[in-house]
N, C-alpha and C positions, 0 to 999 in steps of 0.2 A: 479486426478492421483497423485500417491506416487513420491515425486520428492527426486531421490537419496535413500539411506537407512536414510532419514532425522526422520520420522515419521512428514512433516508436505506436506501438499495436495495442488494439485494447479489443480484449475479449470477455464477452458478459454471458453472462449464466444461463443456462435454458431457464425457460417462463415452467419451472415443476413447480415452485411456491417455496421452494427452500432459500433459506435467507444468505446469501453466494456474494462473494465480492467479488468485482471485476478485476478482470486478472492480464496484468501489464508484460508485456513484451521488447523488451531492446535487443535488438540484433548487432551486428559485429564479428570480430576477432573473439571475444568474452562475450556470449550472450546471456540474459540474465531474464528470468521471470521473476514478476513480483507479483503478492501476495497470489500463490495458484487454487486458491478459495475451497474448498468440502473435498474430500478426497473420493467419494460417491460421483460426482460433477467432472472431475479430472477427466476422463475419456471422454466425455463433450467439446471440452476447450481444448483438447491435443487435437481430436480429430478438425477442428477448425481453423487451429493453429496450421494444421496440416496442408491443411486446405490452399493457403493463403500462402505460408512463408516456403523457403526451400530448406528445409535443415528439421531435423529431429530432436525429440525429447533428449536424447541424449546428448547432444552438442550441445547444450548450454551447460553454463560453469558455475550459476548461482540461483539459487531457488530463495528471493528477499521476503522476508515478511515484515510490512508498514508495522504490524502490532502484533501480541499473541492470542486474537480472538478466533476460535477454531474459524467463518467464512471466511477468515483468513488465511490461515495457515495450515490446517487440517491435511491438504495432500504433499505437504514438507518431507513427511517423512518418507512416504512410498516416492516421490521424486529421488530422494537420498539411496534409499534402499534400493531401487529398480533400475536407478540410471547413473547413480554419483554425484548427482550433486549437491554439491556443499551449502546448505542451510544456512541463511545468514541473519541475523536481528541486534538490537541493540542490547549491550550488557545489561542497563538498566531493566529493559522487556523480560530478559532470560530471569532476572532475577524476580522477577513480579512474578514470573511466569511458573517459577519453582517454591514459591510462596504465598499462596494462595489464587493465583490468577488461572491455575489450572480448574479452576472448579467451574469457572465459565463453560468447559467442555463438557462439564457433568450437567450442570444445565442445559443445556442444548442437548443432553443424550446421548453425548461423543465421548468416546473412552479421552485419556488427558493423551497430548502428543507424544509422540516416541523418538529415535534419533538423537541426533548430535547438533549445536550448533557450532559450525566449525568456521563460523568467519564472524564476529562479533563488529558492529557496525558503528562507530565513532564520526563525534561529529567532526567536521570537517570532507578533505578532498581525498573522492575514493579514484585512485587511478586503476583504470580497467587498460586491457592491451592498447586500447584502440579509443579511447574517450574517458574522459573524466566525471565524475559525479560529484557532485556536493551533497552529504547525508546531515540533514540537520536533526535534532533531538525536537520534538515538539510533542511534549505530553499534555494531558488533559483530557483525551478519552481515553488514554490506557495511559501507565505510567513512563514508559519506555519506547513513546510509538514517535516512529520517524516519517521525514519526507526525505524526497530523494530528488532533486534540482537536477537536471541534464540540461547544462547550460549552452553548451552548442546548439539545443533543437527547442532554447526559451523553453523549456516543458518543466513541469513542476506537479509529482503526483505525491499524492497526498493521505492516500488510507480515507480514517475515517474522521480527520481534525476538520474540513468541512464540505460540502458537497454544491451542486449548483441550488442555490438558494433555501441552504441550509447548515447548520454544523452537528459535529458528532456528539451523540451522548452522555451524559456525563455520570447516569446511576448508577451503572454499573462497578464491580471492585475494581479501584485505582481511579475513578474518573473523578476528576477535580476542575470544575470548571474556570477558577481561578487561573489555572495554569492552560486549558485551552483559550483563553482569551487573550493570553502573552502568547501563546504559538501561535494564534490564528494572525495578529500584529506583526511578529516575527516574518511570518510569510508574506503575508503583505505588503511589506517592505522592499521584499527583494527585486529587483528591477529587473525588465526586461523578461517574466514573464507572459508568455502568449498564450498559451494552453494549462489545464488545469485537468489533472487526472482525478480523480476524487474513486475513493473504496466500491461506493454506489454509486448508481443513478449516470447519467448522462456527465459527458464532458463539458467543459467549459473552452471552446476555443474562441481567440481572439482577443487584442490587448481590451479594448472598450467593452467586453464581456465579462473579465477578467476582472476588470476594477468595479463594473456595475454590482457583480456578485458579492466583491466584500463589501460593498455598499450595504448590499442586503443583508448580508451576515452579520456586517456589525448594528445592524437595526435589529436584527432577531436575538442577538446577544444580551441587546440594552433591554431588550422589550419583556428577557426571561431572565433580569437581573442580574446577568453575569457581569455586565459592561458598564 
């Protein structure tokens, strides 16, 4: 679904009970899916992708993962395998991910990921054919997990660093709350923000939505001693 007059799509998991992140959409010259969430689920959100947009799984150029928590990333690699495209995350993630961070797959029951990541994700401005990105580094629920700024459409999607009146995790291996409370500021900052993607749960559209929510975030943050 079209989130906002953004032009970028947000598609969420069937109601099975499995724990699915929502899974982001920009279209373009370079189209790019972000985190495309259980790879069990993947033929749900193509077929609605399908639905919706004019273009195929195969016409995109990047398959982004916010973090390397399998509802996140888990259909990376048959994306890779079945259509080419190229897996993208941040070096710091990869290296979490190849050092203990795979074991989060074993707990959930998922074999650890497969494939290649062949575009490594640095912060700063990602120039695509047809629009630019800013990839900011903002860990705290996983060591290496990003947000991605698309500053032509104010949008700002964000994994699992916080959600509409809430933030991410932090028990889990790599989660330091410390340094989510710097990313969450981080983000906060950035101006001109309208829309907010978040991992789970509902969007956050609208600039006065926007600011009410870190409102509440950083009250949930103070309240569970992080802040």
């Amino acid at each position: 679904m079209l989130i906002g007059q953004t032009g970028v799509y947000v598609y969420y998991p069937p109601p099975t009970g499995d724990v699915c992140s929502n899974c982001v959409v920009i279209g373009g010259r370079e189209k790019i899916i972000i985190d495309p969430g259980l790879w069990h689920l993947w033929p749900f959100l193509e077929k609605n992708i399908q639905k919706e947009l004019p273009f195929e799984t195969r016409d995109f150029a990047y398959v982004v993962h916010t973090h390397c928590h399998p509802d996140h990333m888990d259909a990376g690699a048959y994306l890779e395998e079945r259509y080419g495209l190229v897996q993208a995350m941040s070096r710091e993630e990869k290296e979490f991910l190849d050092n203990g961070g795979e074991a989060i797959f074993r707990w959930m029951g998922l074999d650890p990921p497969t494939g290649t990541v062949g575009k490594y994700l640095e912060e700063g401005s990602w120039e695509l054919a047809d629009k630019v990105l800013n990839v900011y580094l903002t860990p705290g629920h996983s060591p290496g997990g990003v947000c991605i700024h698309y500053p032509e459409k104010k949008t700002l999607i964000v994994g699992d660093l916080i959600f509409a009146r809430g933030f991410g995790r932090v028990d889990l291996a790599g989660g330091d709350p410390s340094e989510l409370v710097r990313s969450v500021r981080r983000m906060a900052a950035l101006p001109d923000v309208d829309t907010i993607i978040p991992g789970h749960g509902p969007s956050i559209v609208g600039r006065e939505r926007v600011e009410k929510n870190y409102e509440i975030v950083f009250k949930l943050l103070e309240e569970n001693g992080f802040a």
